[in-house]
C-alpha positions as CSV (number, residue, x, y, z in Angstrom):
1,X,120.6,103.5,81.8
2,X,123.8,102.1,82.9
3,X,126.3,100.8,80.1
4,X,125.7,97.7,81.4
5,X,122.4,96.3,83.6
6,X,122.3,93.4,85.1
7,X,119.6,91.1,84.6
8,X,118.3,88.5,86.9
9,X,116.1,85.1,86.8
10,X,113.3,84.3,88.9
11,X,115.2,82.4,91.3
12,X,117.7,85.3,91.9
13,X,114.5,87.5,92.3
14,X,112.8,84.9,95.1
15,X,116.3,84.5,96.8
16,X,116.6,88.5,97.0
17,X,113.0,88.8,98.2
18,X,113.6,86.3,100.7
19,X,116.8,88.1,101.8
20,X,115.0,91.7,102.0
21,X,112.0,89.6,104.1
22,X,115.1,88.5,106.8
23,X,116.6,91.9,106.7
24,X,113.1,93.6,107.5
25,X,112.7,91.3,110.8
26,X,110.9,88.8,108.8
27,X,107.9,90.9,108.0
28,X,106.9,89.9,104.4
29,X,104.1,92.7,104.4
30,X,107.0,95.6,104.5
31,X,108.3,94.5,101.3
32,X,104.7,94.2,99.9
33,X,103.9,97.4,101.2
34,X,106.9,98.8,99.3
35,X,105.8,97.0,96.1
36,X,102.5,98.0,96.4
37,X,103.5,101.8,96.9
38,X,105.5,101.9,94.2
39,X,103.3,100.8,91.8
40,X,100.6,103.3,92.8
41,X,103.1,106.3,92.7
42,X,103.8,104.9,89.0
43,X,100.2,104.7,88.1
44,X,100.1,108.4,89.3
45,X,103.2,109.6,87.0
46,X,101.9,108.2,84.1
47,X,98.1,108.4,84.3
48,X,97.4,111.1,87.0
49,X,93.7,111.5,85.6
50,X,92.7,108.5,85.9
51,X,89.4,108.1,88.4
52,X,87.8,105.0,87.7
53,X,90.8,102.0,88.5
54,X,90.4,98.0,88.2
55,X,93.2,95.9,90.0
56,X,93.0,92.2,89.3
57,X,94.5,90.8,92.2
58,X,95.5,86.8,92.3
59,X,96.1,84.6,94.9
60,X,99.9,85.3,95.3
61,X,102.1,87.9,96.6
62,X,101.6,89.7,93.5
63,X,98.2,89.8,94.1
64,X,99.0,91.3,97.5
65,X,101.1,93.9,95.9
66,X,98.0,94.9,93.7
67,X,95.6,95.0,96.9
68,X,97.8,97.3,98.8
69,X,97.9,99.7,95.3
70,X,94.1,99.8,95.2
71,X,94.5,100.7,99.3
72,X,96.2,103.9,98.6
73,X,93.7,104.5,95.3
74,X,91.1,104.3,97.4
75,X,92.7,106.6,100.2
76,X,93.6,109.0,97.6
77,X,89.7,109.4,96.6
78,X,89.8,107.4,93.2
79,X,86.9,105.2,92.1
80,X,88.5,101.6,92.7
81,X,87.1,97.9,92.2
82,X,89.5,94.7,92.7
83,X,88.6,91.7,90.7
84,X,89.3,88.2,90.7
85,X,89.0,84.7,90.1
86,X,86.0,83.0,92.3
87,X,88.4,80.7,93.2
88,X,91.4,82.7,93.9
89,X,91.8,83.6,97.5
90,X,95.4,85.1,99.1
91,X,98.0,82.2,100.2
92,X,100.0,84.1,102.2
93,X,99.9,86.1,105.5
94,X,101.4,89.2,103.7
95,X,98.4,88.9,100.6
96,X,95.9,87.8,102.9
97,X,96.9,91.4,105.1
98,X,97.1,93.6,102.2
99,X,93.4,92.2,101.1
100,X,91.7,92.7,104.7
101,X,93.6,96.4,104.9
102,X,91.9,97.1,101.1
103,X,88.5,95.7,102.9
104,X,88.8,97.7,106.1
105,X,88.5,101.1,103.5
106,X,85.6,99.4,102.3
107,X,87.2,98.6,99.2
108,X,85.1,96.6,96.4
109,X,86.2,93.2,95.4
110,X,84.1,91.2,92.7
111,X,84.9,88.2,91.1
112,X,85.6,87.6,87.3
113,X,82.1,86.6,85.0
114,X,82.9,87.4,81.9
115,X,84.0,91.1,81.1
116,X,85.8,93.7,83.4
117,X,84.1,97.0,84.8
118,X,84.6,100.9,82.4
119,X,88.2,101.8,83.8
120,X,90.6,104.6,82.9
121,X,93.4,102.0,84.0
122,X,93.9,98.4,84.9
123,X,96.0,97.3,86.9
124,X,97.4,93.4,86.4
125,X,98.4,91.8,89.2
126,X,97.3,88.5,88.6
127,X,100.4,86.1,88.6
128,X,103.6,87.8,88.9
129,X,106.6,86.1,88.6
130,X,105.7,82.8,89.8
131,X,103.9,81.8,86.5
132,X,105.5,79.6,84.4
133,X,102.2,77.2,82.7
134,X,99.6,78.1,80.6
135,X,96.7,80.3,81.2
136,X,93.8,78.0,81.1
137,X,90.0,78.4,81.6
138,X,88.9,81.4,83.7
139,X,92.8,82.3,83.8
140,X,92.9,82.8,80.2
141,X,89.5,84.3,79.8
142,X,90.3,86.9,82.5
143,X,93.8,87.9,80.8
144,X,91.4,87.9,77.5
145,X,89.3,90.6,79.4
146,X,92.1,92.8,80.1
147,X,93.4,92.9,76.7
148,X,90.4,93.8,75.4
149,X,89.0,96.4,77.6
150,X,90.3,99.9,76.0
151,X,92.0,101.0,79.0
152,X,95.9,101.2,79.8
153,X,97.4,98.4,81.7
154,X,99.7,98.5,84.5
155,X,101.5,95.1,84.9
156,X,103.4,94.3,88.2
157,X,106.7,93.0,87.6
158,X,105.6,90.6,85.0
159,X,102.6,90.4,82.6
160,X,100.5,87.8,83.7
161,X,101.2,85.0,81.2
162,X,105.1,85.7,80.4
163,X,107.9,83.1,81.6
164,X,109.9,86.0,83.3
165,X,113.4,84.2,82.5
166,X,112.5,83.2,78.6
167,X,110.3,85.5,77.4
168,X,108.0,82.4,76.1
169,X,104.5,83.0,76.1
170,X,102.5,80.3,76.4
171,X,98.7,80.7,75.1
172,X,97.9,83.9,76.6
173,X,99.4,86.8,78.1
174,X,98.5,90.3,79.0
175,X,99.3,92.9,76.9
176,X,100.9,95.9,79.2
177,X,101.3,99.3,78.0
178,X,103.9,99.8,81.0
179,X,105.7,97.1,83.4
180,X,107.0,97.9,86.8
181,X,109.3,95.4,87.9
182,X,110.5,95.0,91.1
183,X,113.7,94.5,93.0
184,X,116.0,93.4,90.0
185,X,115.0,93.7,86.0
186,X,114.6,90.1,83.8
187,X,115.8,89.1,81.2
188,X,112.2,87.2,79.8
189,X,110.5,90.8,79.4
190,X,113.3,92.1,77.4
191,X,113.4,89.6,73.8
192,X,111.4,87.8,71.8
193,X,107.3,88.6,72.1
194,X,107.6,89.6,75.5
195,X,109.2,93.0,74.2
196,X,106.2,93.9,72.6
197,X,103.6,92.5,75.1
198,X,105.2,94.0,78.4
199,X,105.4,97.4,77.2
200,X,107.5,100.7,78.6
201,X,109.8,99.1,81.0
202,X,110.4,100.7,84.6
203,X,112.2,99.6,87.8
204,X,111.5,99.8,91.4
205,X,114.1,98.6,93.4
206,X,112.0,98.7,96.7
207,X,115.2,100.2,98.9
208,X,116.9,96.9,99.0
209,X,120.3,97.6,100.8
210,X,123.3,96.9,98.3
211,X,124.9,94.0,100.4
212,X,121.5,92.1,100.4
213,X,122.6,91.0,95.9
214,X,126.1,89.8,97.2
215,X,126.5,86.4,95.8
216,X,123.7,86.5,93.9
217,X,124.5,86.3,90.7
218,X,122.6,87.5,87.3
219,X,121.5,85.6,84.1
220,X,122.8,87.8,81.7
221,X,123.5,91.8,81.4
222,X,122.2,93.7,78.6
223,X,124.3,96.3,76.9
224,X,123.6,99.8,75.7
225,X,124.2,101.6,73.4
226,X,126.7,104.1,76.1
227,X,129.2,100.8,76.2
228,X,130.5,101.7,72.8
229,X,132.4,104.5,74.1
230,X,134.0,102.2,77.0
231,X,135.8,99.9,74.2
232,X,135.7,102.1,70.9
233,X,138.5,103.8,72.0
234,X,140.3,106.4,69.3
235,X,143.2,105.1,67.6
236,X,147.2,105.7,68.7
237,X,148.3,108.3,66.5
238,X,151.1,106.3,64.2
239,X,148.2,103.5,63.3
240,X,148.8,102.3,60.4
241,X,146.4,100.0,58.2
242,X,148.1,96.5,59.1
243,X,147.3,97.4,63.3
244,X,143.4,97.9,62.0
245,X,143.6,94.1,60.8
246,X,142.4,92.6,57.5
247,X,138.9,91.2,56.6
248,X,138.4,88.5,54.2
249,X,134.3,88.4,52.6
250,X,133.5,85.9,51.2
251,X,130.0,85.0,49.3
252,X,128.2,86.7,46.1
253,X,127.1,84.0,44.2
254,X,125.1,84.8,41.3
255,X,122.0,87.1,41.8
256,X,123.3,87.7,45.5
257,X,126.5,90.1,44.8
258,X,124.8,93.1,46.6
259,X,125.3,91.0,49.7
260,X,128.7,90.3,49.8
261,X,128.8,94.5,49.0
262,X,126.9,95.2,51.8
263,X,129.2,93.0,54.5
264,X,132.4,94.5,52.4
265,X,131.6,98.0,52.9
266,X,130.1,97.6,56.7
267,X,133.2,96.0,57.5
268,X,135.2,98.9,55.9
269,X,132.9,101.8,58.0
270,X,133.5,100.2,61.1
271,X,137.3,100.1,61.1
272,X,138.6,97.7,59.1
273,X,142.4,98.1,58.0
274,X,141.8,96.3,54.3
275,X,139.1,94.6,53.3
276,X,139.1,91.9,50.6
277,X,136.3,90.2,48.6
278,X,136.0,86.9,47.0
279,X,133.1,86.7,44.6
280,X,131.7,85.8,41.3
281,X,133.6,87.5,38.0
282,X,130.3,89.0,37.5
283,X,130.2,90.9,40.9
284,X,133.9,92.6,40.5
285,X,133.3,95.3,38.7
286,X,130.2,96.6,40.3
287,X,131.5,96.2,43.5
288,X,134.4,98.3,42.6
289,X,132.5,100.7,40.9
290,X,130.5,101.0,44.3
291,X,133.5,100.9,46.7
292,X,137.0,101.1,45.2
293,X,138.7,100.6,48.4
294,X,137.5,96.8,48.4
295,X,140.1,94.6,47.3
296,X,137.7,92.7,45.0
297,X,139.3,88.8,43.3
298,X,137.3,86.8,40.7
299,X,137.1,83.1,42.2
300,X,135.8,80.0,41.1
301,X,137.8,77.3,42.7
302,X,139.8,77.1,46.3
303,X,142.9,77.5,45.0
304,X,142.1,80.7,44.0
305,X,141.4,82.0,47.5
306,X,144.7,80.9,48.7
307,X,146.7,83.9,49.0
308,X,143.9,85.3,50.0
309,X,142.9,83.5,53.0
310,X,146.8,83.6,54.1
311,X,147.1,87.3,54.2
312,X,143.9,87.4,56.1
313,X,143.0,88.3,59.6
314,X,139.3,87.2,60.2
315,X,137.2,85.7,57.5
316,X,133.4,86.3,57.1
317,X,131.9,83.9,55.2
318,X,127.7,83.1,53.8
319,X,126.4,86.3,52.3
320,X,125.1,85.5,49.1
321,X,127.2,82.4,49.4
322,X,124.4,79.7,47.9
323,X,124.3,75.8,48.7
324,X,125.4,74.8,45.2
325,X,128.7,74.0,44.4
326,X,130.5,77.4,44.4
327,X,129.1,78.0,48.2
328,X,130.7,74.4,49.3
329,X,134.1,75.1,47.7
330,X,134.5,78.5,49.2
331,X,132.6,77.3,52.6
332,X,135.0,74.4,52.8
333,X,137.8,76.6,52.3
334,X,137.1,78.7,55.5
335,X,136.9,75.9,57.9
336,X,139.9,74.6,56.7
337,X,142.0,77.9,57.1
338,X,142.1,77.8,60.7
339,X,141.1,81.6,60.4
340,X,138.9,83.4,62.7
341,X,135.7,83.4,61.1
342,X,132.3,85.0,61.1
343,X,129.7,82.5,59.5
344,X,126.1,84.0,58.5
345,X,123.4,83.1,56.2
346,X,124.1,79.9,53.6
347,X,127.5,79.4,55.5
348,X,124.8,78.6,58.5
349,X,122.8,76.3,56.6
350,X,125.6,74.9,54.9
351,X,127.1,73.8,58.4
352,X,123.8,72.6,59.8
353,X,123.9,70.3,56.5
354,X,126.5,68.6,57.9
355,X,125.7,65.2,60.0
356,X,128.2,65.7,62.8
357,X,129.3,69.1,63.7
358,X,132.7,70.0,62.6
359,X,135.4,71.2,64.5
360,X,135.2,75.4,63.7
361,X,138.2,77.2,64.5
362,X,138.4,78.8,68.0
363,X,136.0,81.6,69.0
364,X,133.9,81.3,65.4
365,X,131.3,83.4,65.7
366,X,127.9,82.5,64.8
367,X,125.2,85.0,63.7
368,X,122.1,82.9,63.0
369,X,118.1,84.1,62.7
370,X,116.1,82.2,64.3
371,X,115.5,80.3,61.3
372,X,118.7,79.7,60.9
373,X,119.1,78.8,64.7
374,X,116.5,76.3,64.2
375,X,118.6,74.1,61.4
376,X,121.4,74.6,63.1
377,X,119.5,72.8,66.4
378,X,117.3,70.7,64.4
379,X,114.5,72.2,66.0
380,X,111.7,74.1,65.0
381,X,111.9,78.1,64.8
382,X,108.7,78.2,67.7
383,X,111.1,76.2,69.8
384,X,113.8,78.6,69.4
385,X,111.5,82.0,70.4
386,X,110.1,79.8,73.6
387,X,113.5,80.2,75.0
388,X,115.7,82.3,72.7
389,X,118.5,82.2,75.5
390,X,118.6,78.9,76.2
391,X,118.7,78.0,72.2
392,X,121.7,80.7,71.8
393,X,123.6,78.9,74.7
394,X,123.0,75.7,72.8
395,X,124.5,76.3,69.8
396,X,127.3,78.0,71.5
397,X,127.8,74.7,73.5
398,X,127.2,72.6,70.2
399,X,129.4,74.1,68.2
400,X,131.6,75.7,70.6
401,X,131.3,79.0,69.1
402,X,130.3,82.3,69.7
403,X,126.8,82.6,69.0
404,X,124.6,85.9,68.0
405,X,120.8,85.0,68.0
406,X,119.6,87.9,66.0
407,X,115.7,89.6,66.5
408,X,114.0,91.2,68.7
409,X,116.5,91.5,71.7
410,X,119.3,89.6,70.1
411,X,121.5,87.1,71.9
412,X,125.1,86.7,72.2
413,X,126.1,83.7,74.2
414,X,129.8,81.4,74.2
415,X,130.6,78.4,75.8
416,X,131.0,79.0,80.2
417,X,130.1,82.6,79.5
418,X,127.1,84.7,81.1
419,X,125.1,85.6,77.9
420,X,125.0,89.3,76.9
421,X,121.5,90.5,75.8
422,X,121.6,94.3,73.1
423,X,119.7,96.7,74.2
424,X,119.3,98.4,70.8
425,X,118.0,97.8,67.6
426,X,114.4,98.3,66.3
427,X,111.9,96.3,63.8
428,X,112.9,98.4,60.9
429,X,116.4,96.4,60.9
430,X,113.3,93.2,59.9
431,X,114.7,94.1,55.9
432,X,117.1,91.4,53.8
433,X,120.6,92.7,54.2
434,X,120.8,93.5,57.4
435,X,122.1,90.9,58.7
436,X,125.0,90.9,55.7
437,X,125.8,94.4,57.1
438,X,126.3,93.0,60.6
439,X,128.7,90.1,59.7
440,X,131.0,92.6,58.1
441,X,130.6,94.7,61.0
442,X,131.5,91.6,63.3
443,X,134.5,90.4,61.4
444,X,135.8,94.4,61.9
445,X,135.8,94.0,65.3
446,X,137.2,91.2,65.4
447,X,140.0,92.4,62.9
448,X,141.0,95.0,65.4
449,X,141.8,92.7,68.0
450,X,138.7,92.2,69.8
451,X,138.4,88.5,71.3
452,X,135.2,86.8,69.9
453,X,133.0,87.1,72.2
454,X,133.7,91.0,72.7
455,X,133.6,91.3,69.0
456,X,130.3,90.0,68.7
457,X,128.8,92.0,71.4
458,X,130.2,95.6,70.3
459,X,129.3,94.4,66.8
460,X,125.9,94.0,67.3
461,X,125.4,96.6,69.5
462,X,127.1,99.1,67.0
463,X,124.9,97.2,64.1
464,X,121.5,98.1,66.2
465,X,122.4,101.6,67.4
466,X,123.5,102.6,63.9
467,X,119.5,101.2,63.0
468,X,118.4,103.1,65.7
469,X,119.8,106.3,65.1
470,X,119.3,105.7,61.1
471,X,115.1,105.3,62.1
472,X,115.2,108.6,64.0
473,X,115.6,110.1,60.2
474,X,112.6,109.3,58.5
475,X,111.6,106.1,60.7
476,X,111.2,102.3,60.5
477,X,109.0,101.6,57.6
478,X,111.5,101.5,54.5
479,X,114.9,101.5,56.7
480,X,117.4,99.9,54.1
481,X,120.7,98.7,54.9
482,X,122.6,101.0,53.3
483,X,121.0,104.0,55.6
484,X,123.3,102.5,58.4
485,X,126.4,102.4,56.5
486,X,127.7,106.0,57.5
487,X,126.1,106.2,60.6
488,X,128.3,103.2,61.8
489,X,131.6,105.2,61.0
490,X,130.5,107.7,63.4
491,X,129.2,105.1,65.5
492,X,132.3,103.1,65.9
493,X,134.2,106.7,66.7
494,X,132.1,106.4,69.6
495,X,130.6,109.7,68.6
496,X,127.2,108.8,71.4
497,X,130.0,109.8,74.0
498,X,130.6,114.0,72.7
């Protein structure tokens, strides 16, 4: 995988189709015939023994793509039945070809009842891209089938039942074990549930000519975890502290000082020059026993954090903070600094507390859950995973701030700026302190000169590769924080790139 992939919406994908159709001499069936092609030559790399095949074909192109796979199943000597809706007959020239060249091999088409044939693969080709409602009735109860029938699923482009450009599922969806998409990848199948319900990912790009995506531009680019080494640069060789910036944390209320120690000490392993720490008295001296490198102050009241928040370079601000008085002093204090800050956790809640959005200083970055995200919207949290991009985007426009949606497939989106999906992390990073880790990791970046928006994209990629690479030592299941905490100093030495 590229550093960076581009990733397109549906009406990219029809406008690229239509394009390929022109450049062909108008002859929809060649890019079917492509699709179709390609799909069988994955089924053979990844299930070469399977005999017995069911392709359920819908009335749409996608349904011709599946019809012209079961051709070349059938011409390759494999047992192979096509099943559909009763109702569902093809409404294009191109599907309605693909079916009659599947018939002329005296190919087997049934319709749905109630249960799908034995099968050492299925094949979905129901809806495709095109889908954005509900399943409902035999829809759903067909999709129902598929999921429940033992055999691995092949889903064409999309997973019947997944909003290719949100991810949202709405009632049912099927389940794939692998996706091929065509043409161009989307963003939908790659956060939220739709991670989990479309499976491996693959591409086919059908042979599209290059000069066929100029102008055409994509929803968002996901990053991996090779883009580190394109901004992680090593340092000049007469650095010095001071050039490495200076990080302000500032939370810990009481019971919650291991939180403010875990965004010190992340922000110290990914770069940081200095790294201070306002907290509770009762905090200091464990933290320093822990990590004597943090510059750890006692505070109680805002004046205390003044010299503090002067000699600062970015301040991150809501680990452990609370909502009681404490957390308002010191949250109060941030946004009036003018700092650069990093706000997670109660600093989050604390500011969707507040009736009218306050001004932030420029390019604050946000780092909410989708809990969070919710508040912040005054929405619900299932609102927020129906369309996890267009959520991020709103809070970035809202508060005009960088925004970083965490969970599966996390967000990062800023006011006039195409969103930037991470192609990293994994669901052992689901574990309280994580995300206390990231802020610190965040507000490094950031410290070191990164603009926001850059900050908060390396900083969560870094954050979710270090996970990564910490679950490859003993896996998911009992990941802790603190497992990432070394492998992001060799992490941000872009050590992926030797």
């Amino acid at each position: 995988m590229p550093p960076t992939l581009a990733l397109f919406d549906t009406n990219a994908a029809r406008t690229l189709d239509v394009r390929a159709t022109a450049e062909l001499g108008g002859d929809a069936f060649e890019l079917m015939r492509r699709a179709g092609r390609a799909a069988w030559h994955c089924a053979l790399r990844h299930w070469p023994q399977a005999q017995r095949i069911v392709v359920v074909c819908g009335p749409g192109n996608n349904g011709g793509d599946g019809h012209v796979l079961a051709r070349l199943a059938l011409e390759a000597g494999r047992n192979v039945r096509v099943v559909r809706l009763a109702e569902h007959t093809p409404r294009s020239p191109a599907a309605t070809r693909a079916r009659d060249e599947f018939r002329e091999r005296n190919g087997r088409t049934e319709a749905f009842v109630d249960a799908l044939p034995p099968a050492d693969l299925i094949v979905d080709a129901l809806f495709g891209i095109g889908f954005k409602r509900a399943p409902e009735g035999a829809s759903a109860a067909l999709i129902e089938a598929m999921n429940a029938h033992p055999a691995p699923c092949l889903a064409l482009d999309v997973p019947s039942g997944i909003d290719a450009d949100t991810g949202a599922i709405r009632g049912v969806a099927v389940a794939a074990t692998r996706t091929l998409e065509f043409i161009v990848p989307k963003p939908g199948l790659r956060t939220g549930q739709a991670i989990d319900i479309a499976g491996r990912l693959e591409l086919a790009e059908l042979q599209l000519a290059q000069h066929l995506f100029e102008g055409v531009t994509p929803a968002c680019a996901q990053l991996s975890s090779e883009a580190l080494r394109n901004v992680l640069r090593p340092r000049r060789r007469d650095a010095h502290k001071g050039m490495a910036g200076r990080v302000l944390c500032l939370g810990g209320d009481h019971g919650s000082g291991g939180a403010i120690m875990l965004c010190a000490e992340a922000a110290m392993r990914s770069g940081a020059g200095l790294v201070d720490v306002a907290t509770r008295e009762a905090h200091v001296a464990a933290l320093l026993s822990r990590r004597p490198e943090a510059m750890a102050r006692a505070v109680e009241r805002s004046e205390d954090l003044a010299a503090q928040i002067e000699h600062a370079t970015v301040v991150a601000v809501g680990p452990g903070l609370g909502q009681g008085v404490w957390g308002r002093v010191l949250f109060g204090a941030a946004l009036g600094s003018g700092k650069p800050l990093v706000l997670d956790a109660d600093a989050l809640n604390l500011l969707a507390a507040r009736e009218n959005a306050p001004a932030l200083p420029p390019e604050t970055v946000l780092t909410p859950h989708p809990g969070e995200a919710a508040r912040l919207l005054r929405s619900t949290t299932e609102d927020v995973q129906r369309d996890r991009f267009g959520a991020a985007q709103a809070i970035a426009d809202r508060f005009d701030a960088v925004v970083v949606l965490k969970g599966a497939g996390t967000i990062v989106a800023a006011p006039g700026r195409r969103s930037a999906l991470i192609g990293a992390g994994n669901p052992g990073m689901a574990v309280a302190g994580m995300g206390d880790l990231l802020t610190g990791v965040i507000a490094a970046m950031r410290a070191q000169g990164l603009p926001a928006f850059d900050a908060a994209c390396i900083g969560a990629l870094l954050h979710a590769t270090a996970g990564d690479d910490a679950a490859r030592d003993g896996g998911e299941r009992g990941l802790l924080p603190t497992d990432l905490l070394p492998r992001l100093r060799r992490l941000s030495n872009a050590e992926i790139a030797r």
